[in-house]
N, C-alpha and C positions, 0 to 999 in steps of 0.2 A: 727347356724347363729346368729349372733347380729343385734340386730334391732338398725336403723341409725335415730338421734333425725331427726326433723323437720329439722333445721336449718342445717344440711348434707344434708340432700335432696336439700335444694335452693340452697346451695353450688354447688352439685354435676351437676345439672342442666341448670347453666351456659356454653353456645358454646364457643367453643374455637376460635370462630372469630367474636365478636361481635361489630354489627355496632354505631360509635360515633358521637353524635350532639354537635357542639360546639355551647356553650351559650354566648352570652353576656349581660353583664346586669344583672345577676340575682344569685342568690346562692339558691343552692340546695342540702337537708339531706336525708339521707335516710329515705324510708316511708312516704315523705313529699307531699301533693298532690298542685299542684297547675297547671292552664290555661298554656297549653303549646303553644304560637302562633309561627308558622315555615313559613317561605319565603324562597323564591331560589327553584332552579328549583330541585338541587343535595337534599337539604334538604328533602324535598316532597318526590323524589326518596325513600330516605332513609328511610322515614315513613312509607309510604306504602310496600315497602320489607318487613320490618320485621313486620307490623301488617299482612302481609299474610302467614308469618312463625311463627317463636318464640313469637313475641310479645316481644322481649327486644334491649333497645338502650343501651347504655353506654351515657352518658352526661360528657360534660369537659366544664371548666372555662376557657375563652377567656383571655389572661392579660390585653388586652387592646381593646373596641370596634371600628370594623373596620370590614374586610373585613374576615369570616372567613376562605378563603379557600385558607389563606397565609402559609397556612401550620401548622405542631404539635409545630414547636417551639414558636406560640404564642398564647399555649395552658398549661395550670398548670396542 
């Protein structure tokens, strides 16, 4: 058996259906900690789901702020 570094395990670790917060306003690295404030009723939703499960979001850049729930095409 081969033993699998660290960074295969976080890999590996990730769900195959992971829930997305769209951002506006704000750019984000990996590893980067900063205040996350959420509004909307669907957003909430979405926090609380996965902080009772995984613990993991996916985050996407908005192209333009507005109303995020216009859909992924006005998402990068």
């Amino acid at each position: 058996m081969s033993q699998k570094t660290s960074e295969e395990l976080k890999i590996a670790s990730i769900p195959e259906i992971l829930p997305v917060l769209p951002l506006a306003g704000a750019f984000v690295f990996p590893k980067m900690l900063f205040p996350l404030e959420v509004s909307g009723d669907s957003a909430i939703s979405l926090i609380d789901e996965a902080m009772a499960g995984d613990r993991l979001i996916g985050l996407a850049m908005l192209k333009q702020a507005g109303n995020p729930t216009e859909g992924p095409h006005k998402m990068r």
